[in-house]
C-alpha positions as CSV (number, residue, x, y, z in Angstrom):
1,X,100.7,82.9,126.6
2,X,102.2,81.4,130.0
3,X,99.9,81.4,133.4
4,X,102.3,84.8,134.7
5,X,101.6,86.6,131.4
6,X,98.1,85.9,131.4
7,X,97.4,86.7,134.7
8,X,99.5,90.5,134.2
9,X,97.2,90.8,131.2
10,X,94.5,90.4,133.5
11,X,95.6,92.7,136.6
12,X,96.1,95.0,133.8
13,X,93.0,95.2,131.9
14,X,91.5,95.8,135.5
15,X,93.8,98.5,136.1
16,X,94.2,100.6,132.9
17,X,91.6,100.2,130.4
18,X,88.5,101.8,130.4
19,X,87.8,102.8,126.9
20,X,84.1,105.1,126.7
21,X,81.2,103.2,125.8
22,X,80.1,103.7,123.0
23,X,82.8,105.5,121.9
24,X,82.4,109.2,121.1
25,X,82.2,109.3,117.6
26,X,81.0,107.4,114.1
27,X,83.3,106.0,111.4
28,X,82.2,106.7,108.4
29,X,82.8,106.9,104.6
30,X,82.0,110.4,102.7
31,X,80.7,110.8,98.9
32,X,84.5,110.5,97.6
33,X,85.1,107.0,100.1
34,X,87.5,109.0,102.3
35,X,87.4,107.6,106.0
36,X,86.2,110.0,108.4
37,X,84.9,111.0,111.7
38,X,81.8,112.3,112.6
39,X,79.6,113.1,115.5
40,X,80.4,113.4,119.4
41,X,83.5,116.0,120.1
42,X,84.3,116.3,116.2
43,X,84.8,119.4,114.7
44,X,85.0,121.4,111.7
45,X,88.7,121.2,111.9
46,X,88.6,117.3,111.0
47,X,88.4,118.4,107.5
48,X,91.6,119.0,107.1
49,X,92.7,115.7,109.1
50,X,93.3,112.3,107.5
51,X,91.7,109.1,109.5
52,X,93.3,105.8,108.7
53,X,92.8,102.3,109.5
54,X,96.3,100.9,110.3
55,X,97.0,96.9,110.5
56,X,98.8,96.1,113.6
57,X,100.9,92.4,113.7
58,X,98.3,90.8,116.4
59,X,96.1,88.4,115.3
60,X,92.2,87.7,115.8
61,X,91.4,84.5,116.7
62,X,90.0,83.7,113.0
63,X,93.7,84.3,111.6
64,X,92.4,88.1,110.9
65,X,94.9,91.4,111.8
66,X,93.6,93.8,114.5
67,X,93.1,97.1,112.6
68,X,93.1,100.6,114.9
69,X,91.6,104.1,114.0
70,X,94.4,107.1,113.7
71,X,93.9,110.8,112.9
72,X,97.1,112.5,111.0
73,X,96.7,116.5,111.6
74,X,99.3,118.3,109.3
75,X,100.4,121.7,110.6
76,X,97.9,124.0,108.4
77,X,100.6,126.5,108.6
78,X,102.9,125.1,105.8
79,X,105.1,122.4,105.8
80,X,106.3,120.9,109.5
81,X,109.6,119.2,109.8
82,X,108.3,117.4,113.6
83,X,105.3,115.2,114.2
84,X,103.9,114.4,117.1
85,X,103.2,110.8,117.8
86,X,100.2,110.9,120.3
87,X,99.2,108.3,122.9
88,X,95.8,109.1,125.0
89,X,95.5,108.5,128.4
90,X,92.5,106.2,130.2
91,X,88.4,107.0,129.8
92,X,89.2,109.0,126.0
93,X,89.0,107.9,122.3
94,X,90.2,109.6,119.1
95,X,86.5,111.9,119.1
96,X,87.4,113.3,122.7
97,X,91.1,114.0,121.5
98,X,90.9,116.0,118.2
99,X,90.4,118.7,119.4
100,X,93.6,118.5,121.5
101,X,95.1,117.6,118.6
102,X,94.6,120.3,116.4
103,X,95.5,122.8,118.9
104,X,98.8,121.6,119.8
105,X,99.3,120.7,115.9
106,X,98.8,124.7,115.7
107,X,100.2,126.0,118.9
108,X,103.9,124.0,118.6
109,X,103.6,123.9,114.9
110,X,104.1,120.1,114.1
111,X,102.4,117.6,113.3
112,X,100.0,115.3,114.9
113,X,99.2,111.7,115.1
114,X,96.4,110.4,117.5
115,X,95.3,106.8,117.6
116,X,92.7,104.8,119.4
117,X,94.5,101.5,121.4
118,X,92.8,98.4,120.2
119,X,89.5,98.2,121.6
120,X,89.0,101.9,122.1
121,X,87.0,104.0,119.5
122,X,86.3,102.0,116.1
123,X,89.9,99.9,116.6
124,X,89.2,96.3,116.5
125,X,90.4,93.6,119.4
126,X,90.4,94.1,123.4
127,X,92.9,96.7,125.5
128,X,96.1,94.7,126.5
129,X,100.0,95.5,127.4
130,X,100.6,94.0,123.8
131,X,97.8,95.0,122.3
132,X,99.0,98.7,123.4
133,X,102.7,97.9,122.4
134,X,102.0,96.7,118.5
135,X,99.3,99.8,118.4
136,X,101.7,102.5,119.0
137,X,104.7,100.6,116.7
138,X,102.0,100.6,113.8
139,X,101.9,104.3,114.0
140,X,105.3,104.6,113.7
141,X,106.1,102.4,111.2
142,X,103.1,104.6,108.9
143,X,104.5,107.8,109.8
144,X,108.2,105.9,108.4
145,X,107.5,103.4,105.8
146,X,103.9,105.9,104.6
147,X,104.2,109.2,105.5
148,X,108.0,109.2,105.0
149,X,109.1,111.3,108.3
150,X,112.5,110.7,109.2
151,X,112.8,109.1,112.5
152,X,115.0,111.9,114.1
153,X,111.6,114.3,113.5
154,X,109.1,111.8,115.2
155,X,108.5,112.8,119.2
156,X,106.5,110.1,120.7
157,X,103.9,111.3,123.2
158,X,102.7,109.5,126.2
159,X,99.5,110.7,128.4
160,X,99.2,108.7,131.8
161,X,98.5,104.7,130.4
162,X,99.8,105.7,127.1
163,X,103.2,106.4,128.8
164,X,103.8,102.3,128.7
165,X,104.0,102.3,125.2
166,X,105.6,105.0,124.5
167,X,108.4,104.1,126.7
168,X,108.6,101.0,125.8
169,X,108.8,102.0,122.3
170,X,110.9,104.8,122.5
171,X,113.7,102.4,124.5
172,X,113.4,100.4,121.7
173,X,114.0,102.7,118.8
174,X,117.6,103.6,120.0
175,X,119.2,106.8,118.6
176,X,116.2,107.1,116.0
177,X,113.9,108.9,117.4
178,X,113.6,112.8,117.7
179,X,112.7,113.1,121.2
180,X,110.2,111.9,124.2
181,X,106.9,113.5,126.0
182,X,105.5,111.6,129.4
183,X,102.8,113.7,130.8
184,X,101.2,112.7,133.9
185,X,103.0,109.1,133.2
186,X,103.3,105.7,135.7
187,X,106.8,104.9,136.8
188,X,105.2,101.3,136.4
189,X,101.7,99.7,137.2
190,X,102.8,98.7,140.7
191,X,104.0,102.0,141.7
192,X,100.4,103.2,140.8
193,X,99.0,101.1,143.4
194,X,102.2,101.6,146.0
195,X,103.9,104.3,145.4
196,X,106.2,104.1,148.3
197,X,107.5,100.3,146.7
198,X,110.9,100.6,146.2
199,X,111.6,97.1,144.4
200,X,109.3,94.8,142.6
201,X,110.5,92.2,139.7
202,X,110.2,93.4,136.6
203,X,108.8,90.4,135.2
204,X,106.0,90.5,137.5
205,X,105.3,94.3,136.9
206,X,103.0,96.0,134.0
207,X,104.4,98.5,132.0
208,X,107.7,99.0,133.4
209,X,108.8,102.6,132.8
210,X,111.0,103.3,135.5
211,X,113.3,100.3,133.5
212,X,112.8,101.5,129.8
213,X,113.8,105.3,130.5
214,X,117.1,104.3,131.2
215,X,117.7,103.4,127.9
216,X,115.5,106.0,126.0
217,X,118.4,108.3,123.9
218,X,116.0,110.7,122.5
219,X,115.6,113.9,124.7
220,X,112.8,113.1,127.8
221,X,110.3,115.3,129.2
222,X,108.6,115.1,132.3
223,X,105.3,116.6,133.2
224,X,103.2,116.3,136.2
225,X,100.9,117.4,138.7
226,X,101.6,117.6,142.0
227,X,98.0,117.2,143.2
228,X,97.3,114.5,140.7
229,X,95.2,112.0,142.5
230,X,95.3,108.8,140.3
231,X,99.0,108.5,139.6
232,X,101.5,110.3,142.1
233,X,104.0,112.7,141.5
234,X,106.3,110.2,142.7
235,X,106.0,107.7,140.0
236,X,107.3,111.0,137.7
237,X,110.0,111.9,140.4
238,X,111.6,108.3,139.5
239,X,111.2,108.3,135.9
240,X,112.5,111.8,135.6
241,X,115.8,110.9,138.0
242,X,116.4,107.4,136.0
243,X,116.0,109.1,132.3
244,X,119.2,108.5,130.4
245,X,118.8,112.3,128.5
246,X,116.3,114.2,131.2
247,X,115.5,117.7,130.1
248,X,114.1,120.0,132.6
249,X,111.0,119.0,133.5
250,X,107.5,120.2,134.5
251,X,106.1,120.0,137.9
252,X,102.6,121.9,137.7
253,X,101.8,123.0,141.8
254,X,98.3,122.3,142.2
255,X,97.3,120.4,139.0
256,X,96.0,116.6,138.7
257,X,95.7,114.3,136.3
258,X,92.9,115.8,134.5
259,X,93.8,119.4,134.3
260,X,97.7,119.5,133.4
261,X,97.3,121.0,130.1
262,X,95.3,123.9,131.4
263,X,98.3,125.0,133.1
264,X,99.7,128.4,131.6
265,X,103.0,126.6,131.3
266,X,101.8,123.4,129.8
267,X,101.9,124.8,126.0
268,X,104.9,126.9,127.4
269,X,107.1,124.2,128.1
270,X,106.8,122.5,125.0
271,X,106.9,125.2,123.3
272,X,110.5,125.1,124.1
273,X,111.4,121.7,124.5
274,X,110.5,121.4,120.6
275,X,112.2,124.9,119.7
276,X,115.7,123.2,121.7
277,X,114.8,120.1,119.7
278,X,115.1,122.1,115.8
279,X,117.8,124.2,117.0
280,X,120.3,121.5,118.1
281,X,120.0,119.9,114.6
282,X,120.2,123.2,112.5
């Protein structure tokens, strides 16, 4: 890694990662050595919930692979032709989150995969832009190569920090992908700090989503407070004016970042941003 990369990495991990210490809940095996999830924030619904270790291409320093934590949550209402590809925001791990999960698995009847970014929750390695980036591409490639959902009928999910890698994912995935979430999202990691900046190099910047949008195909939503107090509502403003296929987005009067998805139109908009999704491919 060059001096400017390293030095990113390190503005980054200052900025954006702060996974809960300990984490929230304990990995364990059960009597038939299925992986599961106990303690903290679980519920009874994990038992219908499958938690995986995934292998992601980074590398340990002793030659090892990084390994990360996800929780597949299949629509209990029969079979689901979407799934939800799921990226958490800051200060939350895969024990906080299920719960969220299964509600929006049931509410929007899809289903749902969570993961923990390495070094969050049980996943192995440290937080890092590339850590985050070959995280959220091992989930897809289960939910592919595994789980055998076409690419069209994955929607990749990004909350607040996991907005970078889903948009950088999603630009990269072309005309494969069934559509896009960014709630509460950062244009890029300097417009979190400055949101007035108009230009800043790229190269220089952390998670650049402002850039990638503009080449995301799949369908892009936009959600955001417009009292949220960590990331302003400007850094959505620019991402929802530079998406290449925008759909009309959310702007929640009053909400932060914390709250959003207590908003009575939170579950209301997607709602129908995934019923316009099935019906333009019946």
């Amino acid at each position: 890694m060059g001096l400017w990369s390293a030095m990113i990495e390190r503005v980054a991990s200052l900025l954006a990662y702060f996974p809960p210490k300990p984490p929230s809940y304990r990995l364990e095996r059960d009597t038939g050595n299925r992986l599961v999830c106990r303690g903290g924030f679980i519920t009874t619904e994990m038992e219908r919930c499958r938690v995986v270790e995934l292998d992601t291409p980074r590398r340990r320093g002793g030659g090892g692979g990084e390994k990360i934590v996800a929780i597949h949550v299949p629509y209990s209402g029969g079979k689901a032709r979407m799934t939800l590809l799921h990226s958490h925001g800051n200060a939350v791990d895969l024990g906080i989150m299920q719960s969220m999960y299964c509600h929006l698995s049931e509410t929007l009847g899809v289903n749902v995969l969570g993961y923990d970014y390495s070094g969050y929750g049980w996943s192995t390695g440290k937080p890092s832009i590339r850590n985050t980036l070959a995280d959220v591409r091992a989930c897809y490639n289960y939910l592919v190569d595994e789980l055998k959902v076409r690419p069209k009928d994955v929607v990749l999910y990004g909350q607040s920090v996991g907005s970078g890698p889903t948009c950088e994912l999603a630009a990269k995935l072309g005309d494969d992908l069934g559509g896009v979430i960014l709630h509460s999202p950062l244009a890029s990691g300097v417009r979190v700090l400055k949101p007035s900046v108009e230009k800043w190099p790229v190269w220089c910047d952390i998670y650049p989503n402002h850039e990638h949008v503009k080449k995301i195909r799949a369908p892009t939503l936009v959600m955001h407070g417009t009292a949220d107090e960590v990331i302003h509502i400007s850094n959505a403003y620019l991402l929802h004016s530079s998406c290449l296929n925008p759909v009309a987005p959310l702007w929640m009067e009053g909400y932060n970042h914390q709250n959003l998805e207590f908003a009575p139109e939170y579950l209301e908009r997607l709602q129908l941003y995934f019923h316009d999704l099935t019906r333009d491919r019946r």
